[in-house]
Backbone as CSV, one residue per row, in Angstrom:
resi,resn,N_x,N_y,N_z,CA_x,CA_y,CA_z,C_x,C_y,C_z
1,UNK,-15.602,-3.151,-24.893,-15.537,-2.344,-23.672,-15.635,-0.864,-24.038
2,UNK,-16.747,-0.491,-23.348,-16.729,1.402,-23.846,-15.920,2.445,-23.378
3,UNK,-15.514,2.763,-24.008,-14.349,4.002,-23.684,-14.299,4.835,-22.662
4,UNK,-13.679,5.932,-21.922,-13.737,6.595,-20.940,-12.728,7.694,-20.512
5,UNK,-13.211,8.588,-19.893,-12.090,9.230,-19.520,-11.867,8.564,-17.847
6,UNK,-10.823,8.623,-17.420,-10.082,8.197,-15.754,-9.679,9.469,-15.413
7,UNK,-10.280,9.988,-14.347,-9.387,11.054,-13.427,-8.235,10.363,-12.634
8,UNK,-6.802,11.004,-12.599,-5.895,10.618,-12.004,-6.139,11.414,-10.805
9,UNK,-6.124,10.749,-9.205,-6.438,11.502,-8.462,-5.308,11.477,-7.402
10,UNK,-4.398,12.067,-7.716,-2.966,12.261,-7.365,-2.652,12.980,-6.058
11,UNK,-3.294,12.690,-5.025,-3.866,13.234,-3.527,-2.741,12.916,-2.619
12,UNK,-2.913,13.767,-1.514,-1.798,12.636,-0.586,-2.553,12.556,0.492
13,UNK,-3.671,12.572,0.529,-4.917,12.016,1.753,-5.949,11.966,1.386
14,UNK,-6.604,11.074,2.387,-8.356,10.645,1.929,-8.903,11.764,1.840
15,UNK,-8.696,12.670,2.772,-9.182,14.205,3.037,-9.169,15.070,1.475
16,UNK,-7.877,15.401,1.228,-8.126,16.078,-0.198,-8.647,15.432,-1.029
17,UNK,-8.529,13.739,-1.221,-9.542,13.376,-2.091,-10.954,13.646,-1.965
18,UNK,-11.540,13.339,-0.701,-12.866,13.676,-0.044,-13.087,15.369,-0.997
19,UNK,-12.179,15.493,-0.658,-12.497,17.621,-0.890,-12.731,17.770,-2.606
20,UNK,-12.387,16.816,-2.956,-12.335,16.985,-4.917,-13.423,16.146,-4.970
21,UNK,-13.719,14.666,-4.200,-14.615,14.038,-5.516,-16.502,14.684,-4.665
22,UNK,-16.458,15.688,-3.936,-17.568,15.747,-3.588,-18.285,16.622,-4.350
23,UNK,-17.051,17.536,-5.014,-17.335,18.481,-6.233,-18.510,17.829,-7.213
24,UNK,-18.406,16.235,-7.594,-19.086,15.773,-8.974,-20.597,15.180,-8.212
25,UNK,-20.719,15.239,-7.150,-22.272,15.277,-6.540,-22.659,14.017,-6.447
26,UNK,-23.410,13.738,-7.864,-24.852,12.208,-7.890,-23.423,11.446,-8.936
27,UNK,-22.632,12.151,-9.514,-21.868,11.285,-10.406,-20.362,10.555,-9.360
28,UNK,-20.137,9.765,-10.804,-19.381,8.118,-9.999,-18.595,8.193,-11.608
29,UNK,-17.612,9.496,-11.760,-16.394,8.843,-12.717,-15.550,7.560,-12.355
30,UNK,-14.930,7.284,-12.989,-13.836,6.424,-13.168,-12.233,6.818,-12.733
31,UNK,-11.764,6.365,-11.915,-10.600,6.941,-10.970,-9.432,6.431,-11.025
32,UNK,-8.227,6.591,-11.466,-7.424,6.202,-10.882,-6.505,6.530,-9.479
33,UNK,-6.448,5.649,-8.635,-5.580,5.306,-7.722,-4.087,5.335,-7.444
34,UNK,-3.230,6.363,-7.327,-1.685,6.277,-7.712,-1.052,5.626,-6.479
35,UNK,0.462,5.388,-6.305,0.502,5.206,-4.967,0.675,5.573,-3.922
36,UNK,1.257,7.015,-4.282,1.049,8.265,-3.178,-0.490,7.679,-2.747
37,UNK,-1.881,8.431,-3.119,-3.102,8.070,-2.397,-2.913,6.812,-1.905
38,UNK,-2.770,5.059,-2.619,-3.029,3.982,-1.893,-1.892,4.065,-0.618
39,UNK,-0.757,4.261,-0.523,0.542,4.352,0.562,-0.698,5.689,1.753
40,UNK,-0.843,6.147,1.881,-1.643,7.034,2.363,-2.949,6.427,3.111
41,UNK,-3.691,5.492,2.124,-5.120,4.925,2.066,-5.146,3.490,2.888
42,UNK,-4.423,2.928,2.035,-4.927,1.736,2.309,-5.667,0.961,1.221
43,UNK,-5.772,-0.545,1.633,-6.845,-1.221,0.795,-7.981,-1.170,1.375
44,UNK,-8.360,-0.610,2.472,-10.003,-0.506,3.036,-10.345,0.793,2.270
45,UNK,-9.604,1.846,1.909,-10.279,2.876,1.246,-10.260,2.776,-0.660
46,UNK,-9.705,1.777,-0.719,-10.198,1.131,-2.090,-11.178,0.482,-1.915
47,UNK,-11.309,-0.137,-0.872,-12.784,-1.305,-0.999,-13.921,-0.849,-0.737
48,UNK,-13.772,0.909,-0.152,-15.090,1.402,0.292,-15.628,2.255,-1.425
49,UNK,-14.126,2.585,-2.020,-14.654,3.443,-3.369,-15.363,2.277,-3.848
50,UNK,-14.773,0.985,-4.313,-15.350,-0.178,-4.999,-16.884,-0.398,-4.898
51,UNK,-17.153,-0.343,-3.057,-18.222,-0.656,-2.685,-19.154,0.743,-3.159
52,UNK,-18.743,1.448,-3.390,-19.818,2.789,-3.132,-20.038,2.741,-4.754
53,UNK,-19.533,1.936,-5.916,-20.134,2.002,-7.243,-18.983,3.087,-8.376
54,UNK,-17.349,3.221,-7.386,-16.324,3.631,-8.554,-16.435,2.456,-9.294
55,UNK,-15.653,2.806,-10.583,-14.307,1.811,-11.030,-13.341,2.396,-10.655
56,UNK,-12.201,1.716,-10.389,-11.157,1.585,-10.079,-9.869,1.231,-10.774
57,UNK,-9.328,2.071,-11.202,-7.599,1.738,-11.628,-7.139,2.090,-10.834
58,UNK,-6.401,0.808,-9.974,-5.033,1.199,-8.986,-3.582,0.613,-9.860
59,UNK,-3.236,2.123,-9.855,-2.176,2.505,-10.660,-0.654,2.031,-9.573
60,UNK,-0.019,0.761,-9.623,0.936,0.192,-8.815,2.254,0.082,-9.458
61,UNK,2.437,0.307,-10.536,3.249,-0.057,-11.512,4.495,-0.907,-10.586
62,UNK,4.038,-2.597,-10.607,4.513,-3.391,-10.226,5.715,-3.839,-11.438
63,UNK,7.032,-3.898,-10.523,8.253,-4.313,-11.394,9.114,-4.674,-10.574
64,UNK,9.277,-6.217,-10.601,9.913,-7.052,-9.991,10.429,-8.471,-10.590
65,UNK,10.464,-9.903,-9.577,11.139,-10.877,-10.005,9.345,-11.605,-10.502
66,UNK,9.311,-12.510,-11.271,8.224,-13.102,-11.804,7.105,-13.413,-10.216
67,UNK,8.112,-14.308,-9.100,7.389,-14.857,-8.270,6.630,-13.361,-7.052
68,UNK,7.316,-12.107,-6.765,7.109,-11.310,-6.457,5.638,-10.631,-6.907
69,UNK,6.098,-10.417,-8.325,4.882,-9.587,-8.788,3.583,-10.749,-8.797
70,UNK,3.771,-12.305,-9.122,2.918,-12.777,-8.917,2.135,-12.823,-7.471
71,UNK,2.242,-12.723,-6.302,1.894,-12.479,-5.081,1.711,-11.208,-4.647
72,UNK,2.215,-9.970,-5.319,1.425,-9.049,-5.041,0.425,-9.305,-5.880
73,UNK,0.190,-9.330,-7.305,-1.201,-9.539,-7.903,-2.439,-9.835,-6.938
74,UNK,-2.114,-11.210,-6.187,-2.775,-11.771,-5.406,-3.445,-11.174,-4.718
75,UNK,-2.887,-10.973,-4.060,-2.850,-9.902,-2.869,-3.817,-8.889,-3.062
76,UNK,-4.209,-8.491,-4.861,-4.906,-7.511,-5.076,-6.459,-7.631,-5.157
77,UNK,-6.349,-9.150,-5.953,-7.358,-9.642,-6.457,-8.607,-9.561,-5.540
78,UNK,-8.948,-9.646,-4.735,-10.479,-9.266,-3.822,-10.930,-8.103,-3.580
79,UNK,-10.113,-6.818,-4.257,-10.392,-5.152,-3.773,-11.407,-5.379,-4.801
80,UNK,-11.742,-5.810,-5.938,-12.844,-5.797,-6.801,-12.208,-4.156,-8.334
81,UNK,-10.792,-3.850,-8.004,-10.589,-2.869,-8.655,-10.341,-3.232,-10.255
82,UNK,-10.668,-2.340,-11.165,-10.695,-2.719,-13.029,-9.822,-2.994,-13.045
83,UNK,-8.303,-2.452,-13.135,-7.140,-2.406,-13.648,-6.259,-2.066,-12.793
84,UNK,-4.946,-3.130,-12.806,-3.780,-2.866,-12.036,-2.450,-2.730,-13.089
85,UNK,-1.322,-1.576,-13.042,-0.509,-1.907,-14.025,0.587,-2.395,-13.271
86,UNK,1.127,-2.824,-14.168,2.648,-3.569,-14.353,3.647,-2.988,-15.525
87,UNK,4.989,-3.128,-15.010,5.867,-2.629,-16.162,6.408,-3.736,-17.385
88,UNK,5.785,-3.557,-18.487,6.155,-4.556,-19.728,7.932,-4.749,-19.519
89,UNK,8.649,-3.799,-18.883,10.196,-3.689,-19.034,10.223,-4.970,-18.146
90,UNK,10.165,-5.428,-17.448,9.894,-6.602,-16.739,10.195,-7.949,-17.254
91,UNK,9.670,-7.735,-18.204,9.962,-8.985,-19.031,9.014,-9.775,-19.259
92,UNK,8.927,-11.024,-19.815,7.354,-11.383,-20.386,7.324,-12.459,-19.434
93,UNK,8.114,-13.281,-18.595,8.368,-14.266,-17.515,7.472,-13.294,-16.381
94,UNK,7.798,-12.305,-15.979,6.850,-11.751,-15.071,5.670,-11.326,-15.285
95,UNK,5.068,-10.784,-16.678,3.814,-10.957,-16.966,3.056,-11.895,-16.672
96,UNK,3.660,-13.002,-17.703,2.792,-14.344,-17.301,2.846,-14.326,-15.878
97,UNK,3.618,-14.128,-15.218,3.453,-14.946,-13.485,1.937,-13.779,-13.128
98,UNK,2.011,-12.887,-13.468,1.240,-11.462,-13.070,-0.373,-12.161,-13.156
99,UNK,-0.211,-12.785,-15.025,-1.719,-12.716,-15.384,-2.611,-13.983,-14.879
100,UNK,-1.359,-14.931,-14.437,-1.652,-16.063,-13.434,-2.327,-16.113,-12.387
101,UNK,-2.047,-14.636,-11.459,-2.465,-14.300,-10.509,-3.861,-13.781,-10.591
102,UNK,-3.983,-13.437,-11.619,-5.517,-12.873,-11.834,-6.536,-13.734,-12.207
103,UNK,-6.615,-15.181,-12.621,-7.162,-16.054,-12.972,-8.366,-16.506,-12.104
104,UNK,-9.921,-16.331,-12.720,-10.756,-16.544,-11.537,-11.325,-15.437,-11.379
105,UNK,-10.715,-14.335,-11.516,-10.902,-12.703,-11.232,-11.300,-12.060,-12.762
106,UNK,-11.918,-10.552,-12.013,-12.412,-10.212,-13.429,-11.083,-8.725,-13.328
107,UNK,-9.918,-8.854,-12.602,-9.116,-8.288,-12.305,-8.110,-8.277,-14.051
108,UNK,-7.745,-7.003,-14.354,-7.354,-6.551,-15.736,-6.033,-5.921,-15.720
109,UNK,-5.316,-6.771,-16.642,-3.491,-6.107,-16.097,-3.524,-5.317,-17.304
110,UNK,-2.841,-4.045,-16.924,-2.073,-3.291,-17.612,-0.569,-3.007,-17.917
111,UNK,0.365,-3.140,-19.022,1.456,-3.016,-18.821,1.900,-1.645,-19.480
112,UNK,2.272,-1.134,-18.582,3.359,0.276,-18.914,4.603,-0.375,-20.104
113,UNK,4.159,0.744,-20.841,5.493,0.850,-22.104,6.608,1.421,-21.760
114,UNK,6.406,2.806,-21.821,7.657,3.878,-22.075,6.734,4.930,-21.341
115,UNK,6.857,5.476,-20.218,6.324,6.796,-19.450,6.258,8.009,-20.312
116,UNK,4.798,8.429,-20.688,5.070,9.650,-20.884,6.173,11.053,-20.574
117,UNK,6.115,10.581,-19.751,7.630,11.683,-19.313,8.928,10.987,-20.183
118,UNK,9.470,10.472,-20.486,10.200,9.543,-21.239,10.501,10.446,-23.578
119,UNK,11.483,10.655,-23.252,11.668,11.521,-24.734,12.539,10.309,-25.494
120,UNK,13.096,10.495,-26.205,14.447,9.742,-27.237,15.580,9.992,-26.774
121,UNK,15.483,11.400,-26.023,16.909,11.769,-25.485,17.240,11.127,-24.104
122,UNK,16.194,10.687,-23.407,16.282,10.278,-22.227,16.481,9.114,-22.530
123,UNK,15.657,7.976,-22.905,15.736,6.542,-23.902,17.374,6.238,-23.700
124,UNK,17.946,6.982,-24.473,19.365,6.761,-25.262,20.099,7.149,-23.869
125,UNK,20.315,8.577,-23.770,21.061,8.630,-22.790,21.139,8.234,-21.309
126,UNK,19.950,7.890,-20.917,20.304,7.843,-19.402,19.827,6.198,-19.272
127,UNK,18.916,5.830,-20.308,18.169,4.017,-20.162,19.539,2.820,-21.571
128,UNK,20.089,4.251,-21.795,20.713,3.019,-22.682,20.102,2.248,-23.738
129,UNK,19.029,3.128,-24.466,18.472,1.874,-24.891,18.132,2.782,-26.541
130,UNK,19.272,2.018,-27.405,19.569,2.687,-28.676,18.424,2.257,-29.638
131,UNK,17.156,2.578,-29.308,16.212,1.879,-30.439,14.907,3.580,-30.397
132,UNK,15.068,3.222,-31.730,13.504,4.211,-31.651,12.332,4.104,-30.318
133,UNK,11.934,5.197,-29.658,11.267,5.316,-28.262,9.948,4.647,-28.883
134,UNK,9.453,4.830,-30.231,8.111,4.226,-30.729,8.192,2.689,-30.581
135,UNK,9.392,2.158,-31.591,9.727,1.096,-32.123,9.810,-0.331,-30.210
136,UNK,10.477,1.038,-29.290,10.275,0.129,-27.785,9.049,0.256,-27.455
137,UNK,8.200,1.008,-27.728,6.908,0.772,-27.524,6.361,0.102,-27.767
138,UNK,6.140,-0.575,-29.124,5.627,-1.703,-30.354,6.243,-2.540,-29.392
139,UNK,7.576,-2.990,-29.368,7.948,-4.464,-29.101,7.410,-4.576,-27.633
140,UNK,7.259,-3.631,-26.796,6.557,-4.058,-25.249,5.139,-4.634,-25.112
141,UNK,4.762,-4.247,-26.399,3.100,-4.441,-26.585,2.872,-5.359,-27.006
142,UNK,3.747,-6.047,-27.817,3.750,-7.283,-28.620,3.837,-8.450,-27.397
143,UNK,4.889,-8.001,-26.725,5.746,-8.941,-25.405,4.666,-8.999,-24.394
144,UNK,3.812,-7.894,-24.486,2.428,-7.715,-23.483,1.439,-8.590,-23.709
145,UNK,0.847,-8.376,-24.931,-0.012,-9.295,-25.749,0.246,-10.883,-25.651
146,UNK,1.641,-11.199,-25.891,1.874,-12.963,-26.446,2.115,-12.829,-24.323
147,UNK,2.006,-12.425,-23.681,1.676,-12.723,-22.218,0.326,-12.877,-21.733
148,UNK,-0.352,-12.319,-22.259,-1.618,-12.666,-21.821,-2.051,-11.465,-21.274
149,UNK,-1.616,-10.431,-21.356,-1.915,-8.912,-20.203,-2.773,-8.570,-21.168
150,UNK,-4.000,-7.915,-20.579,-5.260,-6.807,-21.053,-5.066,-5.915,-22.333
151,UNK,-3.716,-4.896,-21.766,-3.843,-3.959,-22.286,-2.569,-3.100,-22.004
152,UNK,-2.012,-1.718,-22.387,-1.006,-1.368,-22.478,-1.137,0.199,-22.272
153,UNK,-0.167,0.904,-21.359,-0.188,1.876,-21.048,1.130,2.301,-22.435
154,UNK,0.471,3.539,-22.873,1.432,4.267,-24.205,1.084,5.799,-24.096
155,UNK,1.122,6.439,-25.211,0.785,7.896,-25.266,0.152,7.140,-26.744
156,UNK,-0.715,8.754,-26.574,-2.039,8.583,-27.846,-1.299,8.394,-29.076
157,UNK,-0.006,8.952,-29.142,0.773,8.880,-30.569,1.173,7.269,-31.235
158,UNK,1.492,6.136,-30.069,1.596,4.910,-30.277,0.031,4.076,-30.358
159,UNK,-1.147,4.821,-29.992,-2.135,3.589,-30.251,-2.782,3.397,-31.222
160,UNK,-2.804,4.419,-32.304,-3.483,4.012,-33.366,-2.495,2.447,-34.139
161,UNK,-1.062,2.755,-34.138,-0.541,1.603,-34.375,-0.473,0.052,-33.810
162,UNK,-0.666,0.319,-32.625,-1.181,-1.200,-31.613,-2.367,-1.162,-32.526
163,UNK,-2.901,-0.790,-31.939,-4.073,-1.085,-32.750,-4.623,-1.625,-34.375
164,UNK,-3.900,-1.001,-35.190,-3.261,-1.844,-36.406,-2.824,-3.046,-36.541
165,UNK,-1.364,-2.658,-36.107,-0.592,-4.112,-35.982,-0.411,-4.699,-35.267
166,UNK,-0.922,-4.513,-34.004,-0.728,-5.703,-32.805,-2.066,-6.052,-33.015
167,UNK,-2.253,-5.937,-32.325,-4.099,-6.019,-32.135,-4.973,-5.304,-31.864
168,UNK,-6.507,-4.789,-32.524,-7.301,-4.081,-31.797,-8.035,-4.106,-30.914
169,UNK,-7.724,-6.072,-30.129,-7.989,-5.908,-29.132,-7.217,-5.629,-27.224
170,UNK,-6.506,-5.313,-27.865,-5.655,-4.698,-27.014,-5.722,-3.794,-26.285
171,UNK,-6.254,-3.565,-25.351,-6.666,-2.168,-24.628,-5.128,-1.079,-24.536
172,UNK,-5.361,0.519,-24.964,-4.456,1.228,-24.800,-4.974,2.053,-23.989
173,UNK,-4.385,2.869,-22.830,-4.504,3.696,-21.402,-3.614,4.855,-21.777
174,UNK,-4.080,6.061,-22.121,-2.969,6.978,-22.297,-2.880,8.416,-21.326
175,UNK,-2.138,8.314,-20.748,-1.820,9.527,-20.197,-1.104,10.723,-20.504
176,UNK,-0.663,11.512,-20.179,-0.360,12.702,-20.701,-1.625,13.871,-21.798
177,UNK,-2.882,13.850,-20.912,-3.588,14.339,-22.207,-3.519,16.064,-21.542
178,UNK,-3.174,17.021,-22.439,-3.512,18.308,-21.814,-4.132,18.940,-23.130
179,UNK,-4.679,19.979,-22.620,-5.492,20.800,-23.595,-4.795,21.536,-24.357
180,UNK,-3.624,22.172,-24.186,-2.808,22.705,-24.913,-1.649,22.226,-24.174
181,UNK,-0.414,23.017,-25.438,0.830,22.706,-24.804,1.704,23.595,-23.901
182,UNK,1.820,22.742,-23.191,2.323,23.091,-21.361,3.650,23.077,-21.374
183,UNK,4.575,23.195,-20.711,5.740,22.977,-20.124,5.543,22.313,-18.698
184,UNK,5.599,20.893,-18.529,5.498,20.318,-17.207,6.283,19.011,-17.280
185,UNK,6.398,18.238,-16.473,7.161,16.765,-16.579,6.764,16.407,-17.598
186,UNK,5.675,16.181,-18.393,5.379,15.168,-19.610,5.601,15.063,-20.978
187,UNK,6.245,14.725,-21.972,7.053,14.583,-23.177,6.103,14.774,-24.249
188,UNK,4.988,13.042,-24.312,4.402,12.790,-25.489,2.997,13.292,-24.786
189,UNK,2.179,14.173,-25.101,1.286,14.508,-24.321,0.340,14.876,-25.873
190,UNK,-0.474,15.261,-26.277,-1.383,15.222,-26.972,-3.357,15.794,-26.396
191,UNK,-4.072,16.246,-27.325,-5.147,16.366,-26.661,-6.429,15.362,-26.510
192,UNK,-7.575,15.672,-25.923,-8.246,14.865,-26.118,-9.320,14.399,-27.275
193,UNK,-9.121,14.728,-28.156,-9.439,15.186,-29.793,-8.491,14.189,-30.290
194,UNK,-7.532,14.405,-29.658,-6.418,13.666,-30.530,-6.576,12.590,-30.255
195,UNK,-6.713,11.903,-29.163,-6.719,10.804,-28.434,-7.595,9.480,-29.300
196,UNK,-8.724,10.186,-29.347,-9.995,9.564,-30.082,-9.653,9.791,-31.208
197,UNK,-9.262,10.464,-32.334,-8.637,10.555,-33.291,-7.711,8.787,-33.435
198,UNK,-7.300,8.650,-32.507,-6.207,7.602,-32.195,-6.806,6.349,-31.804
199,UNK,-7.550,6.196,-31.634,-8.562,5.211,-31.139,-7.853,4.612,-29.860
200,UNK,-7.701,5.542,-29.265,-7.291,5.283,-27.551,-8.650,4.175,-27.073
201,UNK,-8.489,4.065,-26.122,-9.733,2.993,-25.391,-10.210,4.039,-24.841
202,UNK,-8.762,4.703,-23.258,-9.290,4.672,-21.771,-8.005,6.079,-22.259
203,UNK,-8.293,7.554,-21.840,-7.895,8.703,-21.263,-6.892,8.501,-20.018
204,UNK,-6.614,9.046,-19.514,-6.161,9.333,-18.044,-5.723,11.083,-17.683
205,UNK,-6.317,11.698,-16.909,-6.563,13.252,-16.979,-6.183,13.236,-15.396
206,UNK,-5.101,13.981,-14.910,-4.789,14.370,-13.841,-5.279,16.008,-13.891
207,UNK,-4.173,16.898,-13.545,-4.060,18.168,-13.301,-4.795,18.745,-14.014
208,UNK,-4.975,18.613,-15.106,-6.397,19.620,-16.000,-7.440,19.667,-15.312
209,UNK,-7.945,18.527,-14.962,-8.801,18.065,-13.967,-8.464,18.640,-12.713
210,UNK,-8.000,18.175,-12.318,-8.027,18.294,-10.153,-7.287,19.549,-9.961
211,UNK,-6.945,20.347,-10.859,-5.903,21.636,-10.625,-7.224,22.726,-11.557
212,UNK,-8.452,22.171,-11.528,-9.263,23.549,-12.522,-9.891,23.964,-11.620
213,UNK,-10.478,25.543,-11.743,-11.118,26.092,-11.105,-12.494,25.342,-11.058
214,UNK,-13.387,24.716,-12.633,-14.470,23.699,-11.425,-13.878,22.626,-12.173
215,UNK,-13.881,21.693,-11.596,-13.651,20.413,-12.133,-14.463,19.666,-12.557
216,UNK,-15.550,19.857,-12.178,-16.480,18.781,-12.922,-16.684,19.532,-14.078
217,UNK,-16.713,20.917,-14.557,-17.558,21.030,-15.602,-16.282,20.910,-16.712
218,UNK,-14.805,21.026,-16.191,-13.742,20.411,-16.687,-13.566,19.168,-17.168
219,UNK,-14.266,18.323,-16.198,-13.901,16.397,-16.410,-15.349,16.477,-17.693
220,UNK,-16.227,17.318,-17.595,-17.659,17.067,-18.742,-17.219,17.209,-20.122
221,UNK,-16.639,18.485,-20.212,-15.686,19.212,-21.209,-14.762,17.746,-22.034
222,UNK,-13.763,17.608,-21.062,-12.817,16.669,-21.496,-13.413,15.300,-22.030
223,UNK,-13.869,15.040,-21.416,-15.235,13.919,-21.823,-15.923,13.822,-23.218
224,UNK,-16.214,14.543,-22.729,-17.357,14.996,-24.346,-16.316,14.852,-25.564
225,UNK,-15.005,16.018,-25.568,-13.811,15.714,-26.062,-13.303,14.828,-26.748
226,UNK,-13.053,13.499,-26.011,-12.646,12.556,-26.277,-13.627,11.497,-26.745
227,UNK,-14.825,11.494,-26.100,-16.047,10.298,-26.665,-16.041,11.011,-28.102
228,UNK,-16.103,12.018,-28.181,-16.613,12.687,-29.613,-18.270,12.927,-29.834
229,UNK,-18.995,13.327,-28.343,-19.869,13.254,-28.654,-20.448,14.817,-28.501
């Protein structure tokens, strides 16, 4: 599967989306869907991006009881969208129910690790959870993998190692990419140099993107960036 950058298009109406993606003209990037936009949208305005020749990541980060998340899956399966995530914290009983749901479909689960926004200090203190923030990363991916899920949402700093020792076929989704370093919600953030350096799969680029003065010649930039070309 060939690599890519995803614009995160973090909108709170069809309207401002309308107002950003008309910027890129004859082109048809690759999008993700958060749920601010879908809560806003709808599934008819996923099925019209689908139809008009996006891909589609609708970003749902489903986390629930096994039989739950299995029926929303469902539920998803006919929008025709690439990738839906799910939270690996979940447990591997709800994966499987997840990847069940997709069967038949060319529909692609993703499971969230550890949120970029997410440090060691937060980990420990507020999640309780006394283990290296990397080391919970590894074991979610592992728990992802022996489920049957696609691929795994991490930061660029954990995928060269999936990739090693879990598997390289494992798709990794990383967010947090900025061009330099910022002060904003995000922890493990890295550039897009780095990324590919890392043998990321799939980017994910919000605000660099949709917050630049032009954006497309921003999303070309970042692009180029990361393919390494």
């Amino acid at each position: 599967m060939k690599s890519d950058l995803i614009i995160a298009c973090d909108f709170a109406s069809e309207q401002e989306f309308n107002n950003f993606i008309k910027l890129f003209e004859n082109e048809k990037p690759f999008l993700k869907i958060g749920y601010q936009l879908f809560y806003a949208t709808g599934r008819e305005f996923i099925r019209r991006l689908v139809n008009s020749g996006y891909r589609i990541f609708l970003d749902l980060k489903l986390h629930d009881i096994p039989n739950t998340v299995e029926h929303g899956i469902k539920s998803l399966v006919d929008l025709g969208v690439e990738f839906v995530t799910i939270h690996a914290s979940g447990g591997m009983k709800m994966m499987e129910a997840a990847v069940k749901a997709t069967k038949g479909s060319t529909l692609k689960l993703l499971a969230i690790t550890q949120l970029t926004s997410t440090d060691q200090k937060m980990l420990e203190a507020e999640l309780l959870i006394d283990r290296k923030l990397i080391d919970v990363v590894h074991h979610y991916a592992v728990n992802a993998l022996e489920s049957g899920v696609h691929g795994v949402v991490c930061s660029v700093w954990e995928s060269k190692y999936i990739k090693d020792k879990i598997s390289h076929d494992l798709l990794t989704v990383t967010p947090g990419i900025r061009l330099e370093q910022v002060s904003d919600d995000q922890s493990r953030v890295a550039t897009p140099k780095e990324a590919h350096a890392n043998r990321v799969d799939y980017i994910v680029v919000g605000r660099p993107i949709t917050k630049a003065k032009n954006p497309l010649q921003e999303y070309r930039k970042i692009r180029k960036d990361f393919l390494g070309e």
